[in-house]
Structures are given as structure tokens and as C-alpha cells.
FIVEX-18840 format. One line per field, with one value per residue (C-alpha): residue in three letters; x, y, z negated. Coordinates in steps of 0.2 Angstrom, whole numbers, always signed. Layout:
N
rest: c(Ala,...)
xx: c(X,...)
yy: c(Y,...)
zz: c(Z,...)
! end
This chain:
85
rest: c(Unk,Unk,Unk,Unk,Unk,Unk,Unk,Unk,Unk,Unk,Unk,Unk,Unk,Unk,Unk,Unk,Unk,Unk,Unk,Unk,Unk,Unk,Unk,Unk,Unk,Unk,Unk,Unk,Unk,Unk,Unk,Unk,Unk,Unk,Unk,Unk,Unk,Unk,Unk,Unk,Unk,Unk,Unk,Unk,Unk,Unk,Unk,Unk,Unk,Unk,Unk,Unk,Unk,Unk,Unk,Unk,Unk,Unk,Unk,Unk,Unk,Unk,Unk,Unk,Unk,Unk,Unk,Unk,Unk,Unk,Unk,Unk,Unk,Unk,Unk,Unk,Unk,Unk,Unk,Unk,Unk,Unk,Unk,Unk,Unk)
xx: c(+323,+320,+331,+326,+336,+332,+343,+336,+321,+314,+317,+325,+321,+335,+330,+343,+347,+343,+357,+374,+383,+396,+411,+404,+403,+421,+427,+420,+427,+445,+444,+440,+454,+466,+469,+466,+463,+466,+478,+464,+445,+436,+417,+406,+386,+371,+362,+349,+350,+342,+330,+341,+351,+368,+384,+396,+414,+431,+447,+464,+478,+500,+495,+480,+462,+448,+430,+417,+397,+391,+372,+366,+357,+369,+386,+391,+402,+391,+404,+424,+434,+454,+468,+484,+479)
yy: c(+685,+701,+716,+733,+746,+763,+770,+784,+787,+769,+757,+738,+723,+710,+692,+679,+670,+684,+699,+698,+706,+720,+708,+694,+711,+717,+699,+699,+717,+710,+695,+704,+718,+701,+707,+699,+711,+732,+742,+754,+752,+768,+763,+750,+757,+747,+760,+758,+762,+761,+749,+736,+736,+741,+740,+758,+750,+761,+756,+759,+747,+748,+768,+766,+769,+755,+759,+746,+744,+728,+719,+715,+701,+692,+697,+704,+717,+731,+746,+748,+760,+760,+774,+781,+790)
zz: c(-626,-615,-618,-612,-607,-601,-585,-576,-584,-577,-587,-585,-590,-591,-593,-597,-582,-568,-571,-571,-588,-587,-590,-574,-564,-572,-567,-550,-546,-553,-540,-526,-529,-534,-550,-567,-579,-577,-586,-589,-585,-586,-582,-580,-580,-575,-563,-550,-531,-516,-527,-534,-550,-548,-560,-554,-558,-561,-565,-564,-560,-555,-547,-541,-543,-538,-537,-536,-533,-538,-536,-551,-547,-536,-537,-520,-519,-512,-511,-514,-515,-516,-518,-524,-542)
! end
């Protein structure tokens, strides 16, 4: 089943199997900072740069403010940002 959403103005097509959904993305940003879970999480969007799908992660946890860019497609962490709120 394909679901289309529009980002942008160009539009995505996310097939089963091939993009990550926001809570894998959410998960992987919480291993990488060694937390579990956030006391609050402010955004995850699915957004394209520089060519390739891109999930923009904000949360907040014990103070601070973490910000994350995660690949769609694969996982990595791209980008992350950590500091005092």
C-alpha cells in the first residue's frame, strides 16, 4: 500500500519497507542522546534536504534541548544538536 504525503510542495511516496516511521526516527534520536523517552518532544516532521528525506527532531529532556536530523531511508543520524534550555 503506498501512502502519499505532500512536504514542500513535492510530494513523497512512502512504500512499506523503505522509510523509517516517526517513532523508529524518535527511537533512534533517543539512543543516540542515551535516553529512553523525553519529558517533552516538540517535533518530529518528515522534510526533504539536500535530496533525501529527512525527519527534523526536537525534544527536551532533564534542562536540555536536543535537536536531531535523521535519514529517512537509513537511520543515520545526519545532524545533532545539544544544549542548556
Amino acid at each position: 500500500m503506498k501512502e502519499t504525503n505532500k512536504l514542500n510542495d513535492e510530494v513523497l511516496e512512502n512504500v512499506s519497507g523503505g522509510t523509517l516511521t516517526q517513532d523508529e526516527a524518535l527511537a533512534k534520536a533517543f539512543a543516540h542522546a542515551g535516553l529512553t523517552k523525553a519529558d517533552y518532544v516538540k517535533r518530529v516532521e518528515l522534510d526533504w534536504e539536500h535530496g533525501r528525506k529527512v525527519y527534523e527532531i526536537k525534544f527536551y529532556q532533564g534542562g536540555l534541548e536536543y535537536e536531531y536530523d535523521v535519514d529517512a531511508e537509513t537511520g543515520n543520524i545526519l545532524k545533532f544538536e545539544k544544549d542548556y534550555d
